[in-house]
TORTOR-221129 format. One line per field, with one value per residue (C-alpha): residue in one letter; x, y, z. Coordinates in nm, 3 decimals. Each point is the difference from the previous one (the first is absolute). Layout:
! residues N
r <- A,...
X <- X,...
Y <- Y,...
Z <- Z,...
***
This chain:
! residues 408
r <- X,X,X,X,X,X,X,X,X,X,X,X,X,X,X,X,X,X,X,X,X,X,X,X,X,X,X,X,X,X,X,X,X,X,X,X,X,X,X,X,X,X,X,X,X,X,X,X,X,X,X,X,X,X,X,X,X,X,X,X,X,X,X,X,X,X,X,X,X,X,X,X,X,X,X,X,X,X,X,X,X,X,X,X,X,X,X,X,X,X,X,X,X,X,X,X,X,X,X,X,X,X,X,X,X,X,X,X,X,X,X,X,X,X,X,X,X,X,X,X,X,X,X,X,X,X,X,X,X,X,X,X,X,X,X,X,X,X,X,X,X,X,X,X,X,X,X,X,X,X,X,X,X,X,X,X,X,X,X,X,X,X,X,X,X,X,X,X,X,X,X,X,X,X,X,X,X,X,X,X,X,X,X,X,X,X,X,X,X,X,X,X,X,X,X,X,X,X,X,X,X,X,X,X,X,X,X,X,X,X,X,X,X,X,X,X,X,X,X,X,X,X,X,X,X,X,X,X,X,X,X,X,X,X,X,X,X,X,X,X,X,X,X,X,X,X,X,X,X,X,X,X,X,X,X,X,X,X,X,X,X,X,X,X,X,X,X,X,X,X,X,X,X,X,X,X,X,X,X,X,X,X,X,X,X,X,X,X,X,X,X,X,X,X,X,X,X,X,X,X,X,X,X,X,X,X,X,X,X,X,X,X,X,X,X,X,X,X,X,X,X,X,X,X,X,X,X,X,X,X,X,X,X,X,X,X,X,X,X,X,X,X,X,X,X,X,X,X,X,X,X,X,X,X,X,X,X,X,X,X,X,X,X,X,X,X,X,X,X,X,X,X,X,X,X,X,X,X,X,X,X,X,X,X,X,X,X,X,X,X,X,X,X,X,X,X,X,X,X,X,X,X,X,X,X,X,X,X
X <- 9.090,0.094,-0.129,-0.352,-0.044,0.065,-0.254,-0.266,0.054,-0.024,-0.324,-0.129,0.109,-0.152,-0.341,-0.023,0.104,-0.334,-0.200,0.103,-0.042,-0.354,-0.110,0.132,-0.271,-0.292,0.074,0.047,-0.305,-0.200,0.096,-0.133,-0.350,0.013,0.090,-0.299,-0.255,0.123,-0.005,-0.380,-0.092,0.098,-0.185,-0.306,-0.184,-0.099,0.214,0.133,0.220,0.114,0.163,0.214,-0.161,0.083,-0.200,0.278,-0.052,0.213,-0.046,-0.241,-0.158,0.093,-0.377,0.034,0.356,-0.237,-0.352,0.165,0.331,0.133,-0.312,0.185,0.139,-0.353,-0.223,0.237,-0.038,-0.393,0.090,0.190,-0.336,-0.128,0.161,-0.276,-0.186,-0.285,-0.154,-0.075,-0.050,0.203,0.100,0.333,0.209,0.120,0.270,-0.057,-0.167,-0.308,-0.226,-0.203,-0.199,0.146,-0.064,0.266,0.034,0.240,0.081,0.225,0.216,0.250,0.282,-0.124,-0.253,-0.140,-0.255,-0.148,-0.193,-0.292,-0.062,-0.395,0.029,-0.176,-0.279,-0.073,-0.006,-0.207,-0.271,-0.011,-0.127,-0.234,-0.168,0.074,-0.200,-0.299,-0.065,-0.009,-0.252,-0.184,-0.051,-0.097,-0.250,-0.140,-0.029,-0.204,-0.211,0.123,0.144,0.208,0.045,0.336,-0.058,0.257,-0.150,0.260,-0.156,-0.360,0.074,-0.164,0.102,-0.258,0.087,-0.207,-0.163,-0.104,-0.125,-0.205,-0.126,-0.096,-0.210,0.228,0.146,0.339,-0.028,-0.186,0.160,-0.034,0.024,0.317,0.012,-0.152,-0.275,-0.114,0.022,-0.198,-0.274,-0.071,-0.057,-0.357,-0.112,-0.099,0.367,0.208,0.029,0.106,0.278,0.108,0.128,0.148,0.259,0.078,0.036,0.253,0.138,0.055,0.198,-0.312,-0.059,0.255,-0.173,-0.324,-0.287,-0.351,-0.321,-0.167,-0.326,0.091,-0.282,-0.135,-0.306,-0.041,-0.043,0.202,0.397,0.249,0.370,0.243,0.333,0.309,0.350,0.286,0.192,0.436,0.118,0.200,0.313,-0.193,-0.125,-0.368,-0.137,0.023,-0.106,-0.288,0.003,-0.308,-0.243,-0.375,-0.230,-0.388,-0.154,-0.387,-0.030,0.141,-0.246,-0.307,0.090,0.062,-0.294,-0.221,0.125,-0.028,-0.353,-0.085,0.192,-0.225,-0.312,0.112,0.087,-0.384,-0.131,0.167,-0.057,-0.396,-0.117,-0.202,0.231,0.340,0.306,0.387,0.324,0.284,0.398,0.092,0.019,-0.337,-0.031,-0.256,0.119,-0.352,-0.344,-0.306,-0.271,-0.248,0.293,0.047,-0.337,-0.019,0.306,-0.171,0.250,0.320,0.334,0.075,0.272,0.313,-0.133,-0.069,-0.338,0.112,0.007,-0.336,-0.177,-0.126,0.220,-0.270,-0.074,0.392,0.120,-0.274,0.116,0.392,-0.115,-0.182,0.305,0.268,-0.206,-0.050,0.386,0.110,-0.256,-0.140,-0.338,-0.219,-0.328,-0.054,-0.301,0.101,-0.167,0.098,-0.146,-0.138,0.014,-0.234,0.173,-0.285,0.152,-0.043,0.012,0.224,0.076,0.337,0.245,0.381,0.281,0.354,0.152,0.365,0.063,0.344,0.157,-0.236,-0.266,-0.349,-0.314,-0.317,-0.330,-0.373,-0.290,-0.326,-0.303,-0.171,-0.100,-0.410,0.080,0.114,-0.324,-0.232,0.206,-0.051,-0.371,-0.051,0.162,-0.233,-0.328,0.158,0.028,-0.367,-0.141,0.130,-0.064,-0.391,-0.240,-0.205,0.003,0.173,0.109,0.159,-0.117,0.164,-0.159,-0.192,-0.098,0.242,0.086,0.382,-0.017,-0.190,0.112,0.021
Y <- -5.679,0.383,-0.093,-0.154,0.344,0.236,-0.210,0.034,0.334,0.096,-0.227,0.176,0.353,-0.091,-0.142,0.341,0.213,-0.177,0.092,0.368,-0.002,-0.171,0.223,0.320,-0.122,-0.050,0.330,0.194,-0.206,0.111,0.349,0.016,-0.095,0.224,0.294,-0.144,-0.026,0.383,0.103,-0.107,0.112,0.366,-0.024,-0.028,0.365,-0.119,0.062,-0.377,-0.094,-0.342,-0.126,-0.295,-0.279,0.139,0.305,0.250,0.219,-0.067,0.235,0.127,0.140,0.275,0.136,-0.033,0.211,0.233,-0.001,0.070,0.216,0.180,-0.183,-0.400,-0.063,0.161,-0.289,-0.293,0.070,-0.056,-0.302,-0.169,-0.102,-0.196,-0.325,-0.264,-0.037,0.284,0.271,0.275,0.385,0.253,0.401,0.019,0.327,0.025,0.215,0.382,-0.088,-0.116,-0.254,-0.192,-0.302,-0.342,-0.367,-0.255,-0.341,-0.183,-0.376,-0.214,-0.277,-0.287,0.276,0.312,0.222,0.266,0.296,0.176,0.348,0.168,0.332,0.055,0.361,0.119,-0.309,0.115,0.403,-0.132,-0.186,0.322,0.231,-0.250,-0.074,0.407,0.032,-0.281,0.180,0.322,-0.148,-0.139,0.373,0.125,-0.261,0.031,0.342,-0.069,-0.259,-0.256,-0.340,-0.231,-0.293,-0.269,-0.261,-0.285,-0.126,-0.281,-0.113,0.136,0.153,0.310,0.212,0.303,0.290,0.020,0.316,-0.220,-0.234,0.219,0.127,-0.370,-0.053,-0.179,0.068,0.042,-0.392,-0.127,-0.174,0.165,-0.145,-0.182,0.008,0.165,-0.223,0.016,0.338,0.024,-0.196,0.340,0.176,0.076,-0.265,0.329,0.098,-0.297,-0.036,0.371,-0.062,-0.323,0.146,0.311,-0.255,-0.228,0.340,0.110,-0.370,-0.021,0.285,0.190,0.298,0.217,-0.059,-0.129,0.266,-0.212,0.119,-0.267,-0.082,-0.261,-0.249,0.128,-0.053,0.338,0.322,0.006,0.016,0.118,-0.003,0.115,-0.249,0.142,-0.195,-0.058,-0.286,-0.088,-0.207,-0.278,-0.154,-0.177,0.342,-0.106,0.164,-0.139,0.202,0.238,0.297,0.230,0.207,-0.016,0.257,0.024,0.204,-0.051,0.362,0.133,-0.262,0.108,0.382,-0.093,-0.200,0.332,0.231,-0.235,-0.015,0.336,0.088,-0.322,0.171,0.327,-0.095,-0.166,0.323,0.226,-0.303,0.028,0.351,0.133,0.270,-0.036,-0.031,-0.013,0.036,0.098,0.078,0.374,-0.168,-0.018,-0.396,-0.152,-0.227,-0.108,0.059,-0.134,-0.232,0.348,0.117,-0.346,-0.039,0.314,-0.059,-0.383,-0.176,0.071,-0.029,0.336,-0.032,0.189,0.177,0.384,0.162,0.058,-0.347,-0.076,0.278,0.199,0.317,0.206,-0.141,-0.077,0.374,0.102,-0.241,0.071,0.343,-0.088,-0.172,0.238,0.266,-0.219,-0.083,0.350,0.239,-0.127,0.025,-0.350,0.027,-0.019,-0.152,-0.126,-0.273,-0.388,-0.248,-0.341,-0.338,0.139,0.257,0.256,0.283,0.050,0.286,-0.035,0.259,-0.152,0.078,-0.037,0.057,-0.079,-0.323,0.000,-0.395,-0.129,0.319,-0.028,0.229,-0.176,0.163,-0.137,0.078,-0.097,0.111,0.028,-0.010,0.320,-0.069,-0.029,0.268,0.250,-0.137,0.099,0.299,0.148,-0.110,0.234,0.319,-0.069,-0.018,0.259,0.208,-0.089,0.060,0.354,0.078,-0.089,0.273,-0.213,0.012,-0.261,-0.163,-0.292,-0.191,-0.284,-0.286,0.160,0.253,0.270,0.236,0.000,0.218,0.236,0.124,0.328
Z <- 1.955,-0.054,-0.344,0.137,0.161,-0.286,-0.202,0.288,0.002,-0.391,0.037,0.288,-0.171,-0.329,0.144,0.217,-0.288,-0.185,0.309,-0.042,-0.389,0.077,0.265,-0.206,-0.270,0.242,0.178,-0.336,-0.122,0.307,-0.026,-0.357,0.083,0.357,-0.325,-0.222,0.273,0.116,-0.300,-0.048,0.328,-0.091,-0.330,0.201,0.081,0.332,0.358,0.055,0.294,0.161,0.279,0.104,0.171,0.333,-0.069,-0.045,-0.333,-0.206,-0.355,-0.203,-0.385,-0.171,0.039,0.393,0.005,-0.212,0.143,0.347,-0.080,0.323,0.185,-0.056,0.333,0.192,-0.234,0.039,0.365,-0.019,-0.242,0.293,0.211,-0.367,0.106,-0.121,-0.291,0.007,-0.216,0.214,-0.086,0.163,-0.013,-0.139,-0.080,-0.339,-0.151,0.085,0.336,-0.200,0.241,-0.234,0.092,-0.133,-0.013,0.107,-0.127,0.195,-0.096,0.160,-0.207,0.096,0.024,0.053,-0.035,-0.277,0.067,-0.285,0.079,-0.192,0.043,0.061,0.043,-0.293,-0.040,0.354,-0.083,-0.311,0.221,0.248,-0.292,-0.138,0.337,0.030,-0.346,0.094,0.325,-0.172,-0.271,0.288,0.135,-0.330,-0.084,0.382,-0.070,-0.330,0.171,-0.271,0.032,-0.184,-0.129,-0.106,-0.297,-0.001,-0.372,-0.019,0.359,-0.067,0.384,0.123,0.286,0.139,0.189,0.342,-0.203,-0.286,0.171,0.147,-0.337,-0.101,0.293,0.290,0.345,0.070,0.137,-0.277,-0.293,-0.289,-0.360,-0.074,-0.413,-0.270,-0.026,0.399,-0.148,-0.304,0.209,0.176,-0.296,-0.131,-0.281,-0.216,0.018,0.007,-0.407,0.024,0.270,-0.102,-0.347,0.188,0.201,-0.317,-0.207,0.238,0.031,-0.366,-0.064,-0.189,0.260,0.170,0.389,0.155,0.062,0.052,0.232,0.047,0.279,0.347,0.067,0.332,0.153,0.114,-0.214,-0.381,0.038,-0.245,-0.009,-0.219,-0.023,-0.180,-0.038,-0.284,-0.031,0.063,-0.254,0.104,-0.191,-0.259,-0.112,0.139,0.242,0.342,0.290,-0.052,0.294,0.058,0.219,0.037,0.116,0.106,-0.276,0.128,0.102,-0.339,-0.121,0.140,-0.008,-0.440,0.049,0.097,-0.245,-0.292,0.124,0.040,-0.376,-0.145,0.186,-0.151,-0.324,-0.021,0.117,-0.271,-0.275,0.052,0.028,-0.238,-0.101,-0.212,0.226,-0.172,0.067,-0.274,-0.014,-0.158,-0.310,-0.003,-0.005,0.179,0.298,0.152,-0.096,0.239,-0.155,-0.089,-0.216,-0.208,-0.028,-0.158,-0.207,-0.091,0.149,-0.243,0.056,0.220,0.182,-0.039,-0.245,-0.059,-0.122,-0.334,-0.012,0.109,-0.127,-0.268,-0.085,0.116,0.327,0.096,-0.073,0.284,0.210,-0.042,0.072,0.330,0.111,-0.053,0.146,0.324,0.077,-0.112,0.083,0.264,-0.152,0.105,-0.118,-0.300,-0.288,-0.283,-0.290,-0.016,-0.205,0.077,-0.163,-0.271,-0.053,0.131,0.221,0.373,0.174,0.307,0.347,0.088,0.300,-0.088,0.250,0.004,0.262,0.086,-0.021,0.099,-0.159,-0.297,-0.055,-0.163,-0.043,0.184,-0.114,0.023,-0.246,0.051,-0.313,-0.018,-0.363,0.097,0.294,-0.266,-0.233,0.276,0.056,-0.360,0.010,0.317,-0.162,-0.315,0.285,0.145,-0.284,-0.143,0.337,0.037,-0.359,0.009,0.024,0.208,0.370,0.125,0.333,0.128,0.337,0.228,0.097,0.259,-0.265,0.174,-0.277,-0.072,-0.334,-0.187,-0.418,-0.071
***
């Protein structure tokens, strides 16, 4: 019997010395992947921490102990209330008493619990100056009286400023275009071809920015507007968003308008008087001539050149003369010979002054023909002469037969 009970017992002994030996394994097994899950928690930058299924915190990363130094025990304490599943963002204060907004996401599992925090802090300080930045822009181009204008290309979307709007005819309540071709359906028919190949330019890679004027369609007076933008280029190195302002230029326009006018009306009066009229550099090269002057010249090639060029030695040395006198001596009128397009010489009275022009000085001048004047000039002295030489007496009458002269 005594024998019976040993055995038992060595049985019982053995089969619980098994159950240790297997339960050493398991435990030894389990603590090796509790090490190889720590360990790959810590190699992960973001704070991590988890909690038993109870809810009681139960360890942490490496980049919590770190993010929250001498701050730990203050941020598990606003980690307790996170007790369900939940992303949720909160202030939390970091290492160095740093408070820094951050987003929890808190996920629940079978036997526990693991919360994983991103800190937002600097996406949010980031959004802040850009809406900073936009408001600022918004000021300036208020200021300026100039709208703009967003082009999602990849999404042919269009977004206005109230200001732009504005510019392209609608209220604040009013929808506006919605793409570019909504868009290009306000634009004048004489200037669509023209700011059409501005956007695909720009589209394409072949111009540095967008800078078109271009007329609206409008029922009312003539409209301009001037539309700038350059393009971001997206990750397939095309561009993707296109970002600009546009302005009302109609003003400008019509002011531009006026003076081109009144320079074309100009220019027609100086191109058909009767006399000569010219302008030249100090080099003495002709930059414009009216339609007197190259008729007299025949119509040959004139410009940039000097007198030497066009004419006889002994009509350009006169006329060198004339001019140096003019911008250095201050000496304007002046006569002196030209020739026509038969070569015969003219007699001309001409008027030369110096013109400062954009830091340039050019010499203007107009000439008038005295060539018959100075004909009838001559013949007098000769009458003259005759008449006070004759031993006859002689006298001259008006009209009205009023004496006016009497020889000698």
């Amino acid at each position: 019997m005594l024998e019976l009970i040993t055995i038992m017992l060595l049985i019982i002994s053995f089969s619980l010395l098994l159950l240790v030996i297997r339960k050493s394994k398991q435990i030894q097994k389990l603590t090796s992947s509790c090490e190889e899950h720590k360990t790959l928690l810590n190699s992960i930058n973001l704070p991590i921490f988890y909690k038993d299924k109870n809810g009681k915190f139960i360890g942490c990363n490496k980049a919590f102990d770190i993010s929250f130094g001498n701050q730990k025990n203050e941020a598990i304490k606003e980690l307790q209330y996170f007790t369900t599943s939940q992303t949720k963002e909160i202030d939390l204060v970091y290492d160095n008493a740093i408070s820094k907004a951050t987003i929890v996401n808190f996920t629940n599992y079978l036997d526990g619990a693991i919360g994983v925090l991103f800190d937002t802090s600097e996406i949010k300080s980031n959004k802040e100056k850009i809406l900073e930045q936009k408001n600022r822009l918004e000021y300036v181009l208020k200021g300026s009286r100039e709208g703009y204008w967003e082009w999602d290309i990849k999404t042919d979307s269009i977004i206005f400023s109230k200001r732009a709007k504005e510019i392209l005819g609608y209220g604040e309540d009013e929808k506006a275009p919605e793409n570019i071709t909504d868009w290009m359906n306000l634009v004048e028919s004489y200037d669509i071809a023209r700011t059409n190949e501005a956007l695909v330019s720009h589209i394409n890679g072949e111009t540095p920015f967008i800078d078109v004027e271009h007329r609206l369609k409008t029922s009312l007076n003539e409209k301009w507007v001037n539309f700038r933008g350059k393009g971001i280029y997206g990750k397939d190195n095309q561009i993707s968003k296109v970002y600009g302002t546009i302005r009302d230029t109609t003003e400008q326009k019509v002011e531009l308008t006026k003076v081109v006018k009144e320079k074309d009306l100009y220019t027609t009066f100086i191109d058909n008087l009767p006399a000569l009229s010219f302008i030249k550099n100090k080099e003495g090269k002709y930059l414009y001539i009216n339609k007197s002057f190259q008729r007299l010249l025949g119509f040959k090639a004139w410009k940039n050149k000097t007198a030497e060029e066009i004419f006889e030695k002994n009509v350009s040395d006169g006329i060198i003369e004339r001019d140096r006198e003019a911008f250095y001596e201050g000496i304007h009128k002046h006569e002196e010979f030209t020739t026509n397009e038969e070569g015969m010489l003219k007699l001309y009275e001409t008027y030369k002054f110096p013109v400062d022009n954009n830091q340039e000085k050019v010499l203007c001048g107009f000439g008038l023909d005295i060539t018959k004047e100075k004909e009838y000039q001559e013949k007098i002295k000769i009458y003259a002469k005759v008449f006070d030489a004759t031993n006859e007496g002689m006298i001259i009458t008006d009209n009205e037969n009023k004496i006016i002269s009497v020889n000698a």
